[in-house]
C-alpha positions as a Markdown table, in Angstrom:
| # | Residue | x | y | z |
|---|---|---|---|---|
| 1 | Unk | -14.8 | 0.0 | -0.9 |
| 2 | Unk | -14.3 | 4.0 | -0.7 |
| 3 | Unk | -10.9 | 4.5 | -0.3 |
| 4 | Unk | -8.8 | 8.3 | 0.5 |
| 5 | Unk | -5.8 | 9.8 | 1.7 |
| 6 | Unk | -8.5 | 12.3 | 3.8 |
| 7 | Unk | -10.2 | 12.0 | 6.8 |
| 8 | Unk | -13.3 | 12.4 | 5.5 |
| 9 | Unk | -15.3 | 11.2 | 1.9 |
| 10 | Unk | -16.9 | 13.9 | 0.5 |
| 11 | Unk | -20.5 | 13.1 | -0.2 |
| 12 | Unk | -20.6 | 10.7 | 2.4 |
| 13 | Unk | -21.4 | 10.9 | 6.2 |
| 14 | Unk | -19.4 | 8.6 | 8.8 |
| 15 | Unk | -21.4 | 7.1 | 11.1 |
| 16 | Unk | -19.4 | 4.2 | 12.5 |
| 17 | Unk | -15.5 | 4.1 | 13.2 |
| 18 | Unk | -14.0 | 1.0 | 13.3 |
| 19 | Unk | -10.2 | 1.3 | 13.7 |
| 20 | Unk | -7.0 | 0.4 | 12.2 |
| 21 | Unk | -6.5 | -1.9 | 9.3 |
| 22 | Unk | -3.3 | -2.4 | 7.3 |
| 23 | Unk | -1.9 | -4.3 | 4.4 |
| 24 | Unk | 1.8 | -4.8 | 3.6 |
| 25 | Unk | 4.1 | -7.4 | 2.2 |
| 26 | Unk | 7.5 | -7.7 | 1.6 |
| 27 | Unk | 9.3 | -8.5 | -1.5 |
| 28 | Unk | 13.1 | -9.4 | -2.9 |
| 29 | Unk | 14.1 | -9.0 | -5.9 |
| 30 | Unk | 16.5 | -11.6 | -7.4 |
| 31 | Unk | 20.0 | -11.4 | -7.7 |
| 32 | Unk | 20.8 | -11.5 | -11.1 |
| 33 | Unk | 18.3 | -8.4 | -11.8 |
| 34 | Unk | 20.1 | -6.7 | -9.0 |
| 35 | Unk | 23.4 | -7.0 | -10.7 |
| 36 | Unk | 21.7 | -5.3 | -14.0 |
| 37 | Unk | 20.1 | -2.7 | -11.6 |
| 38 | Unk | 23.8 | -1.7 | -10.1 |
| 39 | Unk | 24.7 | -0.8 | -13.8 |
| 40 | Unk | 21.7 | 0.9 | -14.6 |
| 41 | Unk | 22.1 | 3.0 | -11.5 |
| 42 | Unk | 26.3 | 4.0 | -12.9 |
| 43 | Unk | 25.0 | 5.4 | -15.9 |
| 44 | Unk | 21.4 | 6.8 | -14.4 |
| 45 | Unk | 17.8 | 6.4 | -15.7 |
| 46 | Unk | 14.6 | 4.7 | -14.5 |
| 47 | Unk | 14.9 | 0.5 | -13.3 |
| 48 | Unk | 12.0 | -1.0 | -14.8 |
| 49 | Unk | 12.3 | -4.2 | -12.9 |
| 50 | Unk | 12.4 | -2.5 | -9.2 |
| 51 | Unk | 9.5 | 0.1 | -10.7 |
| 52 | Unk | 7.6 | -3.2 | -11.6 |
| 53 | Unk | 7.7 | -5.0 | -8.3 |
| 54 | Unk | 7.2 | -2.0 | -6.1 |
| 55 | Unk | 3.9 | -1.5 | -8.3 |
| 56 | Unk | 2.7 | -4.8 | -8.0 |
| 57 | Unk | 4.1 | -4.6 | -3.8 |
| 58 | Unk | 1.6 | -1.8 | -3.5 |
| 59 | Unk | -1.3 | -3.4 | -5.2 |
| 60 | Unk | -0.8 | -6.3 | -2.8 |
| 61 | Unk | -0.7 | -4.4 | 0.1 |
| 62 | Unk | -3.8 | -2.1 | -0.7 |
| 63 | Unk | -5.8 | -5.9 | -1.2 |
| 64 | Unk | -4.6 | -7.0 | 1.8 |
| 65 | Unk | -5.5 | -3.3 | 3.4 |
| 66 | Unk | -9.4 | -3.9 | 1.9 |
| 67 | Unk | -9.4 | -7.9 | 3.1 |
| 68 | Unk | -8.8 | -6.3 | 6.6 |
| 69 | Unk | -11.3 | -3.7 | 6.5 |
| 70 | Unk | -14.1 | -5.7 | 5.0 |
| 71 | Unk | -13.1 | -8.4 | 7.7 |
| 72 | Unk | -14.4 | -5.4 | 10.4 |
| 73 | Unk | -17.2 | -4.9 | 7.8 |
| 74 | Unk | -16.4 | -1.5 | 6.8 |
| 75 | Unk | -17.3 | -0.2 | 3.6 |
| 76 | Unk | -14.7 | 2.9 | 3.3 |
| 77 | Unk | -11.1 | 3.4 | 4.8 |
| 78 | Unk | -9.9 | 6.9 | 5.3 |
| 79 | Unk | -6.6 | 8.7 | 6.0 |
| 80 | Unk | -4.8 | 5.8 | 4.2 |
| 81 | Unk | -1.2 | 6.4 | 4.0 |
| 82 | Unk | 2.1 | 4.2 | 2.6 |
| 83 | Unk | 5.2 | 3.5 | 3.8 |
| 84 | Unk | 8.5 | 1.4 | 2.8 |
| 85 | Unk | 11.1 | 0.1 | 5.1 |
| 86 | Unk | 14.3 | -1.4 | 3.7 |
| 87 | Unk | 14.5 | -5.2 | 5.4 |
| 88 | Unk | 18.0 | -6.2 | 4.3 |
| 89 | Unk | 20.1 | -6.0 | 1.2 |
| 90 | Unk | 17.8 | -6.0 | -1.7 |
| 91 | Unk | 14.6 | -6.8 | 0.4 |
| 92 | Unk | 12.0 | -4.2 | 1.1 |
| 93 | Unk | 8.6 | -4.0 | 2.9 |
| 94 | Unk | 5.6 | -1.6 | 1.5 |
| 95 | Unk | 2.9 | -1.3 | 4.6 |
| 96 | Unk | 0.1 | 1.0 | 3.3 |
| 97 | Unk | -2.5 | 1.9 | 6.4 |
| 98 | Unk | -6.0 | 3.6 | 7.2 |
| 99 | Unk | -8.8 | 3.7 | 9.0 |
| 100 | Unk | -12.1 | 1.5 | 8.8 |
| 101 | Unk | -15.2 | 3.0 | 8.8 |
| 102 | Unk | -18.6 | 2.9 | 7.9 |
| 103 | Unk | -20.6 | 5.6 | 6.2 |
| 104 | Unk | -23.5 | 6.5 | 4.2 |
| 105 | Unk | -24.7 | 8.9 | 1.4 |
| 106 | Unk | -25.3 | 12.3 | 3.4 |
């Protein structure tokens, strides 16, 4: 599976659009490591557990993205984009989008 932030895959010619597929999920992280990351964020630097989980979110979400395309039987997704949307408290969702298609060697 050919996957890029353009609209089009160099070396390759699109012969067959085939719409819309997306990934996402949504994760929480638990309570107790929220407490350590409120301290962490009074005296500043990076929180390894959040930077771990929004990592392993975004793998998630780009399997899920390839499950949907191959579902339409595409072999490439183009224009693919992310995006996060706080659910509640401590809860986030990581949707990462494209476009199926199908192309060939030019």
């Amino acid at each position: 599976m050919i996957i890029v932030t353009t609209d089009d895959i160099p070396g390759k010619k699109i012969v067959k659009t085939l719409g819309l597929v997306r990934g996402n999920t949504i994760r929480a992280q638990h309570i107790g490591k929220d407490i350590v990351a409120v301290f962490k964020n009074l005296l500043g630097g990076e929180i390894h557990d959040y930077t771990k989980m929004m990592a392993q979110s975004r793998e998630q979400a780009l399997d899920r993205l390839i499950e949907d395309a191959q579902n339409l039987g595409a072999n490439g997704i183009t224009g693919v984009r992310f995006a996060t949307t706080s659910m509640m408290q401590s809860a986030a969702e990581l949707l990462v989008y494209g476009t199926a298609v199908l192309c060939e060697d030019e």
